[in-house]
C-alpha positions in Angstrom: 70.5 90.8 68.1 72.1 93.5 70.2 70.8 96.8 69.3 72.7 100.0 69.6 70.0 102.6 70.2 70.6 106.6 69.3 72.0 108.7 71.6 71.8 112.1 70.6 68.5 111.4 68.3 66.1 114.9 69.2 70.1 116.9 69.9 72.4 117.1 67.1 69.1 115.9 64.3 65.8 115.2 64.4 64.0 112.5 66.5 61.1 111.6 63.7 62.0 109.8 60.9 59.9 112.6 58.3 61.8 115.1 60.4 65.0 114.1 60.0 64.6 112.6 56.2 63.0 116.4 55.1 66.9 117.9 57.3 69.4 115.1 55.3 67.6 116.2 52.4 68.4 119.5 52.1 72.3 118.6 52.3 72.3 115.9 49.6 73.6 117.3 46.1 71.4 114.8 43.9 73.5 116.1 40.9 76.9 115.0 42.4 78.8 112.7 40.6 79.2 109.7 42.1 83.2 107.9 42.6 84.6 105.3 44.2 86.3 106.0 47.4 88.7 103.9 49.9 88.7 107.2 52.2 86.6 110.1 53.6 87.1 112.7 56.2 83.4 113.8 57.6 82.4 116.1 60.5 80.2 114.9 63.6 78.3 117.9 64.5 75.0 118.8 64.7 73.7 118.4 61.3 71.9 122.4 60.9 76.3 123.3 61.4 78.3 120.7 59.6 75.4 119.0 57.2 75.7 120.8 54.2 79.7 119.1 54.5 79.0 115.7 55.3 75.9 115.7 52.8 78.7 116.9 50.0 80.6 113.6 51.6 78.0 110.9 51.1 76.7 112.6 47.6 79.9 112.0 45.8 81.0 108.4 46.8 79.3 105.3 45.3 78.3 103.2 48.1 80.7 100.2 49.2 79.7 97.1 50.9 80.2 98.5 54.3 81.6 101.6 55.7 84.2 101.2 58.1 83.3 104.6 60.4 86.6 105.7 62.7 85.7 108.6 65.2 87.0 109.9 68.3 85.4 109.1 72.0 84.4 112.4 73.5 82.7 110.5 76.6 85.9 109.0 78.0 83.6 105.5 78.1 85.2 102.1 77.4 88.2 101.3 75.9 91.1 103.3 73.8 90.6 101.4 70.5 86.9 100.1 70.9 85.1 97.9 68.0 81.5 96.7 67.9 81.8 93.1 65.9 77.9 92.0 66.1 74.6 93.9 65.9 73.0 96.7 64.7 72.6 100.4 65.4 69.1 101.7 65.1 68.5 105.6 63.8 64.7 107.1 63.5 65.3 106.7 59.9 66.1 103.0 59.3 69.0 100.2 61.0 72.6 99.5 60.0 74.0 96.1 60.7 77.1 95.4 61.6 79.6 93.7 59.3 80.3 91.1 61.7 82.8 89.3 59.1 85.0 92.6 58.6 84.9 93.5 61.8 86.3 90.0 63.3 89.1 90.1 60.8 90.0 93.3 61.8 90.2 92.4 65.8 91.9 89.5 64.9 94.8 91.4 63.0 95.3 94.2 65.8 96.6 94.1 69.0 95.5 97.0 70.0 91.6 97.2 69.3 89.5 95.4 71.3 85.5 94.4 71.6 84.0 97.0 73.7 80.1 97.5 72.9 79.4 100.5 76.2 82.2 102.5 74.3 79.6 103.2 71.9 76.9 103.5 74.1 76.8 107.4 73.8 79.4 108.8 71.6 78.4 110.7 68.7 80.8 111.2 66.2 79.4 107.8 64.3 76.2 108.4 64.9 75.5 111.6 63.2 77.2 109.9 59.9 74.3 107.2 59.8 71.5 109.7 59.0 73.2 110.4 55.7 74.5 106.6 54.7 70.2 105.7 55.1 69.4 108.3 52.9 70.8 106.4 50.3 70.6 102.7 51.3 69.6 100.3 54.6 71.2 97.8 52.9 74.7 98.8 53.3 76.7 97.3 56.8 79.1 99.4 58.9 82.1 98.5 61.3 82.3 100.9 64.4 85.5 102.0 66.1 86.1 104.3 68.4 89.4 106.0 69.5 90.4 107.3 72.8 94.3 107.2 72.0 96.7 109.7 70.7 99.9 107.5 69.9 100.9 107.5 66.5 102.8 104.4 66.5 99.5 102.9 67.4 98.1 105.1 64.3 100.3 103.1 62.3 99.4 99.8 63.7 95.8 100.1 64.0 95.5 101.6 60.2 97.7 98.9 58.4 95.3 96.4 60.3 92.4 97.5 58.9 94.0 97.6 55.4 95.4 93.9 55.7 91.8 93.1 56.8 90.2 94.9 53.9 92.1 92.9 51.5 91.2 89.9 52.8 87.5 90.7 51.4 85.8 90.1 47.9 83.5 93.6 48.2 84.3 97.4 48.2 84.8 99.0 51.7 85.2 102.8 52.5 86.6 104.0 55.5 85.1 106.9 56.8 87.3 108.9 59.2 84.9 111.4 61.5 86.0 114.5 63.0 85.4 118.2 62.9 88.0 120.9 63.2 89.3 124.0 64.6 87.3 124.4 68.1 86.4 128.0 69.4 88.9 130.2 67.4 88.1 133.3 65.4 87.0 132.3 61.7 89.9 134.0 60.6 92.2 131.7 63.2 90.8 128.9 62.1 90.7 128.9 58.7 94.6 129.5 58.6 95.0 126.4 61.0 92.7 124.1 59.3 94.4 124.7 55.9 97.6 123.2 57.5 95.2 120.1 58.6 93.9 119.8 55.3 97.0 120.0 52.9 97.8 117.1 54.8 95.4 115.0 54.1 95.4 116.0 50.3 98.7 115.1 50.1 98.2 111.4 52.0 100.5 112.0 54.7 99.7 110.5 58.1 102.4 111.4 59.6 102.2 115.1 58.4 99.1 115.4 59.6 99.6 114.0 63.1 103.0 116.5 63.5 100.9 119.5 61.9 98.3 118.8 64.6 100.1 118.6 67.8 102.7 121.2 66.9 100.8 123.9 65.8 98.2 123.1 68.4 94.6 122.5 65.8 91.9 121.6 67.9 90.9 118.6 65.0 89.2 116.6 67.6 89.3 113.4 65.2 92.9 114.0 63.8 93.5 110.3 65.6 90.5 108.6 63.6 92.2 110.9 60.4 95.5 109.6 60.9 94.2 106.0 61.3 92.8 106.4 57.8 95.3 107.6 55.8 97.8 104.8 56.9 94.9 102.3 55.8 94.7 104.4 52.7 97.9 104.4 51.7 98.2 100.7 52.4 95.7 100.2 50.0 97.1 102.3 46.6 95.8 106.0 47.4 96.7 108.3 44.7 94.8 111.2 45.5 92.3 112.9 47.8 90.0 115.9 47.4 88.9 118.8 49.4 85.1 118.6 48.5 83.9 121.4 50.7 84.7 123.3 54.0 83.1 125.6 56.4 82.7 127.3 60.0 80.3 127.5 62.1 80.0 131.5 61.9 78.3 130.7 58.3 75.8 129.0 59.9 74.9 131.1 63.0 76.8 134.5 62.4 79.4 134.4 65.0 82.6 134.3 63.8 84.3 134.9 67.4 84.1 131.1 68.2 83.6 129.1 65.3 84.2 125.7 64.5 85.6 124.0 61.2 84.4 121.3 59.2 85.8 119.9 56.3 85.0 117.0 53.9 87.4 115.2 52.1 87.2 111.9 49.6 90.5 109.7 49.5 90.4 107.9 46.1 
């Protein structure tokens, strides 16, 4: 079976298993209330900055099936709209496998995504949600996709795919759009432009968000992966979505020059 190994293990979390079960921990809200979810918005960064988000992510939605995980390609590797159908991705805490049967029906409705396994090979943003989908379960599978693209016709195309391919199964799926914020403005700055992101997404609207972004010039490095999500959303009966928490950087390590933003959302 082909194995996708970690590539930031020891970086952005820790490279033991007891390490990095004792740092998930401590962002997990075991009293959260658990609902079913057809979306998410998660951050990718190291987990000591934007942990206590995603942790408020995976606490509140009951598991699926399989997670369909969406993030953007930082590395510039592989293709622009890059799926892995077979394997399994390996994490110091556990393995995911790949939901080979989703992830075929989805490259077969798209014309746009294609197999492309070195895509994956060292990008992060997918990576870094895997700590927190073992904390609860090994059992669950994931589709990976990767996006290197920022037309929004292809937006369109690539998120009504996934949501014709989604209702083509008998079992819950969540997709899981992964991207972090602002980049490098002042708290204050970034804030006020990541509110503009975020009332987007709260009120479902792709295309809102993807004209928000570009014209008022948010550094949301996975507004693509975002956008791709709320299309599939809406295809699939979205009637609401909630802010569940957001935060900078500065809270983290005190410098509120150059923060960066992370919010977590659940699309219901």
């Amino acid at each position: 079976m082909l194995k996708r190994r970690p590539a930031v293990a020891g970086h952005f979390y820790s490279a033991s298993k007891a390490g990095l079960s004792r740092e998930v921990q401590k962002y997990i809200d075991p009293s959260a209330v658990k609902e079913k979810a057809i979306g998410a918005l998660s951050p990718h960064a190291g987990l000591i900055y934007s942990g206590a988000v995603a942790g408020a992510v995976y606490s509140r939605i009951e598991f699926p099936h399989t997670f369909i995980l969406i993030g953007p390609n930082h590395t510039g590797i592989g293709k622009p709209f890059s799926i892995m159908t077979h394997g399994e991705w390996e994490m110091p805490t556990g393995s995911l496998k790949i939901d080979d049967v989703l992830a075929e029906k989805i490259l077969e409705r798209s014309e746009i995504i294609e197999e492309d396994t070195f895509a994956h090979s060292m990008e992060h943003s997918l990576e870094v949600q895997l700590p927190f989908i073992l904390y609860f379960s090994s059992d669950i599978k994931i589709v990976p996709i990767t996006i290197m693209s920022d037309s929004p016709d292809a937006c369109k195309l690539v998120g009504e795919a996934i949501a014709d391919a989604i209702k083509d199964t008998e079992y819950p799926v969540t997709i899981v759009a992964s991207s972090d914020m602002s980049h490098y403005e002042t708290d204050f700055v970034a804030r006020a432009k990541d509110k503009k992101a975020i009332d987007r997404v709260l009120y479902l609207d792709p295309k809102g968000l993807y004209e928000t972004v570009t014209k008022e010039g948010i550094s949301m490095c996975g507004f693509i992966p975002a956008t791709i999500m709320l299309y599939s959303a809406n295809k699939l009966g979205a009637k609401e979505a909630v802010l569940l928490k957001y935060m900078t950087s500065g809270e983290v390590n005190k410098d509120y020059d150059h923060v960066v933003g992370y919010a977590g959302i659940l699309v219901k």
